[in-house]
N, C-alpha and C positions, 0 to 999 in steps of 0.2 A: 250682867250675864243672865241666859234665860234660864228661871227658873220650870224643872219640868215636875208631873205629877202623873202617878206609877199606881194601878189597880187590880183587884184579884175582883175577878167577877165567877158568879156563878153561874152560866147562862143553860139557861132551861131548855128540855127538851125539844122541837117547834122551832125555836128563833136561830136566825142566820147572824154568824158573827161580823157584822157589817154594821155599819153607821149608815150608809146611805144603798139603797137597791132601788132599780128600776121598774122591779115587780116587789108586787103588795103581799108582804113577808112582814113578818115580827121582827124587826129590827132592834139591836142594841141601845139605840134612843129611845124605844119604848120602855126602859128599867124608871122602877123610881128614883134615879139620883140624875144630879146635876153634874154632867160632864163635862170640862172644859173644854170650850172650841181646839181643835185638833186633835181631839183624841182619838187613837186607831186601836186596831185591834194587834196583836203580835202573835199570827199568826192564827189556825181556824179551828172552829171544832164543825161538822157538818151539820145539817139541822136537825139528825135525827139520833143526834147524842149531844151528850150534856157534861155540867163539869167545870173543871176548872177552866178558863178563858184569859188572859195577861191584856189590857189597856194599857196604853203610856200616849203621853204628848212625845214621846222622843224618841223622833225618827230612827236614830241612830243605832236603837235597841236591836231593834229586828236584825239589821246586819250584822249586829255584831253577837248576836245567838246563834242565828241558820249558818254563818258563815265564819267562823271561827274555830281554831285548829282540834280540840275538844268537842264531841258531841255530846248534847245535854242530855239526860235521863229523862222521860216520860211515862208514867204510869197510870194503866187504866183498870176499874173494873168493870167488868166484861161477863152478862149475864148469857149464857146459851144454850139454847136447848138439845135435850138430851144432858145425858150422863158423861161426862169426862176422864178416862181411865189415864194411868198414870205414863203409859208410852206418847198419849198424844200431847201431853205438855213436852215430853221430851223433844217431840218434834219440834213443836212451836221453838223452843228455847234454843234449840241447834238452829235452825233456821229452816223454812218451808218455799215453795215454787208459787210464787201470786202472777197472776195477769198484769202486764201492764200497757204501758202505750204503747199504738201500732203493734198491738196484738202479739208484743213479745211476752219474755218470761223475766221475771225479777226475784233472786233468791236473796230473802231475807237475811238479815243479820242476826245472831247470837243475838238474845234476849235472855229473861229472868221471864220464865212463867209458874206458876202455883195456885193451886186450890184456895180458895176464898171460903173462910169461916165468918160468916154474917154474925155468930154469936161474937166475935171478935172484933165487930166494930165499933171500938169505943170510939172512935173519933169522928165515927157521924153523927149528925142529927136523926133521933130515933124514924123519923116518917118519910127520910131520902129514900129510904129501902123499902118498897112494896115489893112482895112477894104474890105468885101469879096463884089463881085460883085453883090450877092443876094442869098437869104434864109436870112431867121430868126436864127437869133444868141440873147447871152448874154453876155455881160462881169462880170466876178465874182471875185474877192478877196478872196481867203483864204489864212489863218496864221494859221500852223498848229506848234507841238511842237514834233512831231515823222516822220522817212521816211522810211515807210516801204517800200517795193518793188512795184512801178510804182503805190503807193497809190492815191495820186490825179485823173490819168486818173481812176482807179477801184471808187474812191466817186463818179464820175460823172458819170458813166456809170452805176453805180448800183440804179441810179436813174433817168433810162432813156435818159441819154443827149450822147453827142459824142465830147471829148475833140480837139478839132481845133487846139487848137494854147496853149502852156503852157509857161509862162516865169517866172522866178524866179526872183523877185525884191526886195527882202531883206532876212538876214542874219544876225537876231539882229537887231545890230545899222550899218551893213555896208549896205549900198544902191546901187543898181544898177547904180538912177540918168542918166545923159544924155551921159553914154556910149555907144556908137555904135556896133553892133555886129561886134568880134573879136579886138574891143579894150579892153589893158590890161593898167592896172594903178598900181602903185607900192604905198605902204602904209608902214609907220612907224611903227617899232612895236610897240611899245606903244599906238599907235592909234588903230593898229589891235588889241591886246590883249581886250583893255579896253573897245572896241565898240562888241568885242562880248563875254563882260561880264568873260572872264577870267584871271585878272589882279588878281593877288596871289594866281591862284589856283595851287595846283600840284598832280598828282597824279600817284601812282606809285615811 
């Protein structure tokens, strides 16, 4: 039986979550660790955010997250410029009107949105978090349970603000925690399966 191997990567702001591209991009083979042939990514973060990232040799994974009868929770923080008052997380969390393909309208799903206390981040590494030299910013929290196409920056924008900085901090029960960008950490599978809730599922 084929033995697979399960990773929590940190991928930095810049790099595309790809192993192989046809344009000259920061690629996920550029980390310092040694990846086992077949390794993919499980799904994306875009290049111009950062965060937690899911590796595995086993194909299997990805079907059986994106497509299985439970949607999984995703959480990100979410730097934006200007000030953030307390109706417009309302809105976020009820659900907001984004753009999407063929120039339709896509209304969001019910989320978890809130104010981000940077003094409360004990579970980062102290120098993940630069603060800007000046303007008014917010930091926000959301956990959303769908990823549609560059959905988070089109919430904040369709509500007047301008996404800064996006970082992805969980994945279920897997945590980012006080990994540094472009460190990768290797997980058991048992530990992977069961922390993002797919321990006996199968489908297909």
């Amino acid at each position: 039986m084929e033995t697979h191997r399960y990773f929590l990567v940190h991928k930095p702001r810049g790099m595309v979550s790809q192993f192989v591209s046809s344009h000259k991009v920061e690629l996920l083979g550029d980390l310092n660790f040694d990846f086992p042939k077949g390794t993919h990514a499980i799904g994306r973060l875009d290049a111009h955010s950062e965060g937690l990232l899911l590796c595995t040799t086993d194909k299997s994974v990805t079907r059986r997250l994106f497509q299985g009868e439970m949607p999984h929770q995703r959480t990100y923080l979410v730097m934006v410029k200007w000030l953030v008052p307390s109706e417009k997380l309302e809105q976020w969390a009820s659900g907001v009107a984004i753009s999407a393909k063929g120039g339709s309208t896509y209304f969001t799903q019910p989320c978890k949105a809130s104010l981000f206390d940077l003094g409360d981040a004990c579970t980062f590494h102290p120098g993940l978090i630069q603060l800007p030299e000046y303007g008014s910013y917010t930091w926000i929290s959301l956990t959303l349970t769908e990823g549609k196409y560059h959905q988070v920056r089109k919430m904040v924008d369709v509500l007047g603000h301008k996404c800064i900085r996006l970082i992805r901090t969980n994945i279920e029960g897997l945590h980012l925690g006080k990994m540094l960008p472009g460190e990768v950490c290797e997980i058991e599978a048992d530990a992977f399966m069961e922390k993002l809730k797919l321990t006996g599922k199968r489908i297909g």
